[in-house]
C-alpha positions in Angstrom: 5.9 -17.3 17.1 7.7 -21.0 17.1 9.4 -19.7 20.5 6.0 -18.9 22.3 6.1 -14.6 21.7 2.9 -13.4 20.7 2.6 -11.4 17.5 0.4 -8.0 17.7 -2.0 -6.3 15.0 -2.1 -2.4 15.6 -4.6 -0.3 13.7 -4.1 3.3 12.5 -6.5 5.2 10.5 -10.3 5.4 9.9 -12.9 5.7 7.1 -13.2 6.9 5.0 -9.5 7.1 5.0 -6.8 4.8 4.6 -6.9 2.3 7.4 -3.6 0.7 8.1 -3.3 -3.0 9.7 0.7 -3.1 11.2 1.7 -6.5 12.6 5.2 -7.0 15.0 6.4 -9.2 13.1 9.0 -7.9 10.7 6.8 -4.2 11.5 5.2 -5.6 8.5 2.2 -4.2 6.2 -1.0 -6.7 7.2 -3.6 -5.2 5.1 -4.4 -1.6 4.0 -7.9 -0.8 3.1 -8.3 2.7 1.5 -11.8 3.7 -0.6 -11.8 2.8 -4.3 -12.5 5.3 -7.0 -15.8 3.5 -7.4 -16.8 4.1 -4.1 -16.1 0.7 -2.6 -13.7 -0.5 0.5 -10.8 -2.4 -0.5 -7.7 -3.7 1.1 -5.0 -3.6 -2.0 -2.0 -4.7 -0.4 -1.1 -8.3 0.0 -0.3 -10.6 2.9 -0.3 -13.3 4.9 -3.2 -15.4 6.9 -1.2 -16.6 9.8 2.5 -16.2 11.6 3.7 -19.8 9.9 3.1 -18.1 6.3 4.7 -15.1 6.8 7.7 -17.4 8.7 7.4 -19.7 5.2 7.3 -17.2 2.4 10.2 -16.3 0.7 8.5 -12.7 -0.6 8.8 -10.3 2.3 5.5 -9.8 2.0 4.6 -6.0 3.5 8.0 -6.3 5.5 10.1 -3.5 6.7 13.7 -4.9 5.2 16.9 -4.1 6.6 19.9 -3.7 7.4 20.3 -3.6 3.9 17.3 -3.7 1.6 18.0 -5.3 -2.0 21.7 -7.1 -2.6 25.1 -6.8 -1.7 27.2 -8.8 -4.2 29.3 -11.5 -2.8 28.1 -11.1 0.9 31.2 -9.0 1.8 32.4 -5.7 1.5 35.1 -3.6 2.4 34.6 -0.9 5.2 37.0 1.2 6.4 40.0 -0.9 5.3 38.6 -4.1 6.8 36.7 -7.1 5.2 33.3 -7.3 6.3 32.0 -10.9 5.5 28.0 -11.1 5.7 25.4 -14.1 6.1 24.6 -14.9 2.4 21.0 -16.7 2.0 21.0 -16.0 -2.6 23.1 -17.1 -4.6 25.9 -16.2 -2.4 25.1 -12.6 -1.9 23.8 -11.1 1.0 19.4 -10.2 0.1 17.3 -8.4 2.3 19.5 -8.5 5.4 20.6 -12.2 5.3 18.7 -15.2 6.2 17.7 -13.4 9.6 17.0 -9.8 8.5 14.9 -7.3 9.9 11.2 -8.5 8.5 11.7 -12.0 10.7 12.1 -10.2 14.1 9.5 -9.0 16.5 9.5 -5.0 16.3 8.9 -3.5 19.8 6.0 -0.7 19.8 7.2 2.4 21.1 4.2 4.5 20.8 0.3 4.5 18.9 -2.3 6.9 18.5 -5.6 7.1 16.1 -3.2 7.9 13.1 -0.2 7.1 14.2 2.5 4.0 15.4 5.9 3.7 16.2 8.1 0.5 16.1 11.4 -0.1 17.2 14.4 -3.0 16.9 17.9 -3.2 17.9 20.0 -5.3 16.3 23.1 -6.1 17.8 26.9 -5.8 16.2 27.6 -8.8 14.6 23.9 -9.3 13.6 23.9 -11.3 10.3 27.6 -10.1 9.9 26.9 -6.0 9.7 29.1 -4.5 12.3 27.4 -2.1 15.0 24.5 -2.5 16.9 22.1 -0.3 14.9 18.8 0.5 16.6 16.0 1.3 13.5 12.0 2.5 14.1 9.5 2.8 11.8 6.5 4.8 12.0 3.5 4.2 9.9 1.2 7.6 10.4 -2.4 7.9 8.2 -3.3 11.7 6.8 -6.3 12.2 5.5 -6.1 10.0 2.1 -2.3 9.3 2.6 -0.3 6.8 4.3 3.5 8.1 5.1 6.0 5.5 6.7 9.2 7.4 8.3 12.5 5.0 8.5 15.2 6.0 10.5 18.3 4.3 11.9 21.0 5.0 14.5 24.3 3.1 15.5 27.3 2.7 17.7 29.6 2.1 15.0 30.6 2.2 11.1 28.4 0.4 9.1 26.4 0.0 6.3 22.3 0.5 6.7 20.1 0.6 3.4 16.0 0.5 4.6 12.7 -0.3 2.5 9.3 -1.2 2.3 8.2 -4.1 0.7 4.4 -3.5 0.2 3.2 -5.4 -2.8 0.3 -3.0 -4.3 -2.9 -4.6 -6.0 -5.2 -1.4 -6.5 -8.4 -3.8 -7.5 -7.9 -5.6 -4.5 -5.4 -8.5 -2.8 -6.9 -11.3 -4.2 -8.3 -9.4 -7.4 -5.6 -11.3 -9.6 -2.6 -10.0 -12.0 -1.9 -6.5 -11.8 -1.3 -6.9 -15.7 -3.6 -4.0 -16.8 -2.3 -1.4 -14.1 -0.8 1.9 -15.2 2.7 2.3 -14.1 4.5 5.8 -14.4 8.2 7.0 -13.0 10.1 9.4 -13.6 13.3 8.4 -14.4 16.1 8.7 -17.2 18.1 5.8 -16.4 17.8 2.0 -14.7 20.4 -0.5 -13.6 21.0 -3.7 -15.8 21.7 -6.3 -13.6 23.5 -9.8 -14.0 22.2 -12.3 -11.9 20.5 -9.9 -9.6 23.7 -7.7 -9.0 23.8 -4.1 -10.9 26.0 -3.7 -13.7 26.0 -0.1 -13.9 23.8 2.7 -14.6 22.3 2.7 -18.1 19.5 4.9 -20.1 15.9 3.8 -20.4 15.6 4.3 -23.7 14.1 1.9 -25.6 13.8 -0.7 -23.3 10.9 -1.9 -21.1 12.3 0.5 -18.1 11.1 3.2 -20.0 8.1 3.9 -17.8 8.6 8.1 -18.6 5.0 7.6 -19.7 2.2 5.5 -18.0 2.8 2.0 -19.3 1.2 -1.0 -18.5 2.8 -3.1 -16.5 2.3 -6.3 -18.3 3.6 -4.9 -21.4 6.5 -3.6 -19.5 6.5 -7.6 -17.3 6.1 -9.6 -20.4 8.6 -8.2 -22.9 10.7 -10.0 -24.7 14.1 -7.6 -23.4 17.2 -9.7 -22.0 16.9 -8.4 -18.8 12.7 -9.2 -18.4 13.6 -12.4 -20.1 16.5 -13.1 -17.1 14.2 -11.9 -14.3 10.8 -13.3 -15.4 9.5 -9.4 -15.4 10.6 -6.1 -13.8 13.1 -6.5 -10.5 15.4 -3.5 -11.3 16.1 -0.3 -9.7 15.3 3.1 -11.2 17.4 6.0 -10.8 14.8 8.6 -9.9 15.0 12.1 -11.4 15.8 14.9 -8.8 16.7 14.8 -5.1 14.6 15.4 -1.8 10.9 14.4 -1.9 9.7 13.9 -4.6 7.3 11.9 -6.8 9.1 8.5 -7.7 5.9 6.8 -9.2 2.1 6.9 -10.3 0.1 4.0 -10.4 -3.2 3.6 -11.7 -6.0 1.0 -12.2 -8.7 1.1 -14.5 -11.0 -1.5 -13.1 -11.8 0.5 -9.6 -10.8 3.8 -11.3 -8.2 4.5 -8.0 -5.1 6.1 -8.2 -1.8 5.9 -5.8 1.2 8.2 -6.2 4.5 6.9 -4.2 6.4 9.8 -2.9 10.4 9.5 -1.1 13.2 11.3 -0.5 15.5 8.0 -1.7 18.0 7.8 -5.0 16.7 4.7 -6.5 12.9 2.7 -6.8 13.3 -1.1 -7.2 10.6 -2.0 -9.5 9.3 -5.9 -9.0 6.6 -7.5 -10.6 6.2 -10.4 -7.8 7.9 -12.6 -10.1 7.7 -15.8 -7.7 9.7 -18.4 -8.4 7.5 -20.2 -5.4 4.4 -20.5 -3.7 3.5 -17.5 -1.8 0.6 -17.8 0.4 -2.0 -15.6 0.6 -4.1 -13.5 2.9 -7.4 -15.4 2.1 -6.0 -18.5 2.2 -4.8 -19.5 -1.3 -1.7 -18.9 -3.2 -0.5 -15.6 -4.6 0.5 -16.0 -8.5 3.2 -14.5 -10.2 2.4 -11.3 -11.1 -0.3 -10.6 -8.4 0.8 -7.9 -6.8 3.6 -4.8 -7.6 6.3 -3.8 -5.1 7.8 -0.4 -5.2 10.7 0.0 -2.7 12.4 3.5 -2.6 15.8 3.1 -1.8 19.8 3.8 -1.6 21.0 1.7 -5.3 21.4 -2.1 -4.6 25.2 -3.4 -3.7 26.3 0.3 -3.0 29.3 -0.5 -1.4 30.8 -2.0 -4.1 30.2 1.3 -6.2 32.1 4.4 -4.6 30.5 6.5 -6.9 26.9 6.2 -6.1 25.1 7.6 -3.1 26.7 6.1 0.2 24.9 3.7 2.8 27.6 4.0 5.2 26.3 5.5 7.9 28.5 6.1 11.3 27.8 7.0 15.2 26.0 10.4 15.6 24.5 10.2 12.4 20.3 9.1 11.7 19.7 7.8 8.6 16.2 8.5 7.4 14.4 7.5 4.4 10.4 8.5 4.1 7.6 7.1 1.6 4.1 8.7 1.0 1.5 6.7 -0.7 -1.0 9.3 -1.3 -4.1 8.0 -2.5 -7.0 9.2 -5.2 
């Protein structure tokens, strides 16, 4: 790091199972390598080569984000009767945490096993502007052909935490190219529209490109001609995900390497993002990640949530946990 700290790699897993690179830094995704549906080893999740490119790129690349994943509007809220006023770093609004979220800091490892590791950071009240120091882990545990990463966060006072993932998925392999001609399936009635990144509401899928009811291709769904596509240069909208509890929030599906991944969480909402870069991102072998190279799916609470009373709450206050889990469970 640029102030001397070292950044680790821990491994968790083994062949012919998933096996699960986890760096430090930002308890980030480094590379996982699960076995193809042709037979053949594969890492399919992109990242970065060195500590300077994940410090450079502006794509969370495989980052545990927090406190709060996706966009608070304005980079204030109101909380408890009181103005909360936040770092913004897009736009004005608050992304990702702020300009010093959670995927910039070094995690502290609390525990690791064969299958099995457990990071931990504190951040402090005041961090970023969020009030109360909330301390959040993350534990990244490999089960037979599945990978499950367990979120949870504690604090000493009212605030507002909202955690994801931000894997970006290519199932032929990181630096296979587009992810054009996977198969994308989620079950959900209804998406929200967004204006300039910030949800408008909650409206139905039908008939638009966030109709993915049915396995779609996702450059069909990236590349139509829909307002909201046409604003966001492809897919970077939250789904409302039928049901509650754990549950299946997506299937996605590659031809080329015939391999399969279904994402499984317990959250109300799946942002949907087609790595539409609007800047170099650099990549794990050395080159440059291209817009459309990889797909995030981040389960989470809906985006800007405390602006909308209505939908499920991300306030969370001492002697509460909040907990979020994903499964990728691979075939």
């Amino acid at each position: 790091m640029p102030d001397g700290h070292e950044v680790e790699v821990l491994v968790v897993g083994a062949a012919p199972g998933p096996v699960v690179e986890v760096l430090t830094l930002g308890a980030a995704l480094h590379t996982l390598t699960v076995t193809c549906g042709d037979g053949v080893r594969r890492n399919v999740a992109l990242g970065h080569r060195s500590v300077e490119d994940r410090l450079a790129s502006p794509a969370y690349v495989g980052a545990t984000v927090g406190r709060y994943a996706n966009r608070i509007a304005g980079a204030s809220f109101e909380l408890d009767g009181r103005e909360v006023r936040l770092a913004a770093n897009e736009d004005g609004n608050s992304l990702h945490g702020g300009p010093d979220g959670f995927d910039r800091r070094l995690w502290e490892v609390v525990s690791q096993t064969e299958d099995e590791v457990v990071l931990e950071l504190v951040s402090p009240d005041g961090d970023q502007g969020f009030p109360g120091t909330v301390t959040a882990r993350v534990a990244y545990q490999v089960d037979g052909d599945g990978v499950t990463i367990e979120l949870t966060a504690t604090t000493d006072a009212p605030t507002v935490v909202n955690l994801t993932h931000h894997a970006y998925l290519n199932l032929d392999g990181q630096d296979a190219g587009t992810v054009d001609d996977h198969v994308l399936e989620v079950p959900s009635d209804h998406y929200l529209p967004v204006l300039e990144g910030i949800p408008t509401g909650i409206a139905p899928v039908d008939g638009t490109p966030f109709d993915l009811r049915a396995p779609t291709r996702v450059g069909q769904a990236a590349r139509s001609g829909h307002e909201q596509v046409a604003a966001a240069c492809g897919l970077d909208h939250c789904l409302a995900v039928r049901g509650d509890g754990l549950r299946r929030h997506a299937t996605l599906s590659t031809p080329t390497t015939s391999t399969r991944v279904e994402l499984w969480s317990d959250q109300p909402g799946l942002q949907v993002f087609t790595a539409n870069f609007d800047a170099p991102v650099p990549s794990l072998a050395g080159g440059i990640y291209r817009m459309g190279d990889g797909l995030a799916l981040e389960p989470q609470l809906f985006p800007d949530t405390p602006h909308h009373p209505q939908w499920p709450s991300a306030v969370l206050r001492p002697g509460e946990t909040y907990r979020s889990r994903i499964e990728w469970r691979f075939a």
